[in-house]
N, C-alpha and C positions, 0 to 999 in steps of 0.2 A: 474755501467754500465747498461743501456738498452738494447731492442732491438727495441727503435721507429726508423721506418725509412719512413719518409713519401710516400703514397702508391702510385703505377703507375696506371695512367687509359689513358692506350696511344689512344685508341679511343675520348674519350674525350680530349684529350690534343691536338692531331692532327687538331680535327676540331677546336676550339679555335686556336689555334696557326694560321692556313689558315683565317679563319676571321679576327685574329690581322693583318694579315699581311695585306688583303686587305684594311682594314681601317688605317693603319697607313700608307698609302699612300695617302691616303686622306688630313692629320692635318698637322700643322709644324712640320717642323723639333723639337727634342727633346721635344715633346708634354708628351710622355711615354719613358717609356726604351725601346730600340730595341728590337724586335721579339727574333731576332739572339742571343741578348745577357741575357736574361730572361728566370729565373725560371718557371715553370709552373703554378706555386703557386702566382708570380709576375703577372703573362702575365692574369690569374684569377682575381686578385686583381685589376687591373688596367683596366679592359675590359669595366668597365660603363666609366669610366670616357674618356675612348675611342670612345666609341660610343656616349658619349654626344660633344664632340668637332667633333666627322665628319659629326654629327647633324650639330653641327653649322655652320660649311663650308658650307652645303647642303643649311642650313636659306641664307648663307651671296651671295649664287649662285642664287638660286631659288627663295630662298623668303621664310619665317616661313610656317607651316601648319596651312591652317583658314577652318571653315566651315559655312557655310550660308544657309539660307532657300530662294529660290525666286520663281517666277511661271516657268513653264516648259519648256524649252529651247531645241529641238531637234537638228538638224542639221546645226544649226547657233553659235554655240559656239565659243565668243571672251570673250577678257577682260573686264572685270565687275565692274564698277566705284561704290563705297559703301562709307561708314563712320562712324564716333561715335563722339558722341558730350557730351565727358568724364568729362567738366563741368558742364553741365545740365542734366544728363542719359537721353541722348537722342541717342537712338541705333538703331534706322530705318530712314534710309535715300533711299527714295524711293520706288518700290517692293523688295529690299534685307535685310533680319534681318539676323545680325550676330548670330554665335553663344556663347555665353557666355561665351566660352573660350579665344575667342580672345582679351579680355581682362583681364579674371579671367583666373589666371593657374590655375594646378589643386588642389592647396591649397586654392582655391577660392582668389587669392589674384593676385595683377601683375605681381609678380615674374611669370617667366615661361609663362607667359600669351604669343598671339601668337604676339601682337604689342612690348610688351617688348624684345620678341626675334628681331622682326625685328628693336628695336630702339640699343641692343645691334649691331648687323649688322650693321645699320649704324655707333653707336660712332666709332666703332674696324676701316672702311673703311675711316670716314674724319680724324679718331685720335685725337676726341675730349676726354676730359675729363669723361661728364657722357652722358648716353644716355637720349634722351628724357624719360619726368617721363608721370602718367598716368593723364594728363589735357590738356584743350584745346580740340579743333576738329581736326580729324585726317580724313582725305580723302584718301581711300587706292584706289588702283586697285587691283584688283583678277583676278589671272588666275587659270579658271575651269581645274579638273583634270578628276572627277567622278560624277554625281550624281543619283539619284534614286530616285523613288517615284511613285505615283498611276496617275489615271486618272484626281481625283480631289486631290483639295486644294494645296499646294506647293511643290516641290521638296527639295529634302536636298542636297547641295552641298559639295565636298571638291575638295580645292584646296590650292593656295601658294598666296603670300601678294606679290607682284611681284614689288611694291612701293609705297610708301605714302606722302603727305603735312602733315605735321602742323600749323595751324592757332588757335593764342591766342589773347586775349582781353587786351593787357598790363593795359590800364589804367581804365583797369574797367568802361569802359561807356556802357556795352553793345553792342558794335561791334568789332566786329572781323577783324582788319585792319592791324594786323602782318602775314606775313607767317615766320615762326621758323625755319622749318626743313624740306627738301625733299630729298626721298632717292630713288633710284632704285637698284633693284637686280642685279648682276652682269651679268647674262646671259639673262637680259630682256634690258639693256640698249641698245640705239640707236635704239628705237620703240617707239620714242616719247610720253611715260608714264609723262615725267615730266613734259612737254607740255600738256597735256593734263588734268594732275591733277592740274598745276595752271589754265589752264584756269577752270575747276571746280569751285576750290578756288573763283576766280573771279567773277566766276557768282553768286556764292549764295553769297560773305562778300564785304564789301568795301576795301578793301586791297590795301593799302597804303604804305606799306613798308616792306622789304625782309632784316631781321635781318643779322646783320654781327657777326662774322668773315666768310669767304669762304673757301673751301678748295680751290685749284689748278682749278679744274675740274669746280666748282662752279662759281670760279671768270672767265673762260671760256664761262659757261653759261649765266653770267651777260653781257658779252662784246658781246655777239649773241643774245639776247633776248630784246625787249625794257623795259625800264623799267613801271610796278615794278615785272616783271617776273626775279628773280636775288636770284634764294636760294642758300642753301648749297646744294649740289650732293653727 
């Protein structure tokens, strides 16, 4: 016999316990073990993996977290047409340079990266298989949250990925005449982002064809759009 008894830190337990509960109304159902029903020691154990799924909900509403350099924007701040051109490293489209995250997480790799967040968002919402991998040209829109910076040279932006195109080169000639994939964030939809990022698409590639299958929503937007404005949603 002992006398281990694992130790009380009800200050710390309490406030844990009031965060789990706030965020586990955020995720699915049966995401974690219930608040109610959890050790402290559980409710501990489980707390990243909590915060990383109400992350996600926050990506799949909002949009990932991106950040971007452009010139100074005062009192006119809307959404920010950007891209990356993940075939050729080509990562300035226009006056906005992303930041290196948005495509490198922070393992320097895609995983976690902020477009891989947002192509997870996507697969989870049409309930495709894999999400967009990291190729092709992606044309996002940004919604500014914060930025900062001096008199001169550029400001530093953060904000959210509020939507994106995909445009790939299927047969390898050098033009870009697929669009793949477009998605919008849940609480930016019906603000014509996806309007707006094919006509983008359009203007800069020859775009001749809007890949299938569609979701619900998508085959919606094919039957209201002429064609070849007719992605997935």
């Amino acid at each position: 016999m002992t006398d281990y008894a694992f130790p009380n830190t009800p200050d710390i337990e309490e406030a844990y316990r009031t965060a789990y509960r706030a965020l586990e109304a955020l995720v699915p159902p049966h995401t974690v073990t219930a608040e109610g029903e959890a050790h402290v020691a559980e409710v501990l154990s489980q707390f990243r993996m909590l915060v990383d799924s109400a992350e996600f909900v926050v990506a799949s509403q909002l949009g990932p977290a991106i950040s971007w350099r452009a010139p100074r924007r005062d009192r006119d701040w809307d959404l920010v047409l950007s891209g990356v051109d993940l075939d050729n490293d080509a990562y300035d489209f226009g006056d906005v340079q992303l930041d290196i995250a948005a495509f490198e997480g922070p393992t320097g790799t895609w995983h976690d990266s902020a477009l891989n967040n947002a192509g997870l968002a996507y697969k989870r919402a049409a309930g495709w298989d894999h999400p967009p991998d990291e190729s092709g040209v992606w044309l996002l829109m940004l919604a500014p949250v914060s930025a900062s910076g001096g008199e001169d040279g550029p400001w530093f932006y953060s904000g959210r990925v509020a939507g994106f195109v995909v445009v790939h080169d299927r047969d390898k000639d050098g033009a870009y005449e697929s669009v793949a994939h477009i998605w919008t964030a849940t609480a930016w939809q019906r603000r014509g982002i996806a309007r707006r990022l094919l006509a983008e698409a359009r203007s800069r590639f020859p775009v001749t064809s809007v890949e299938k299958p569609y979701t619900e929503a998508g085959a919606a937007f094919v039957r209201a759009c002429p064609a070849p404005e007719a992605p997935h949603i």
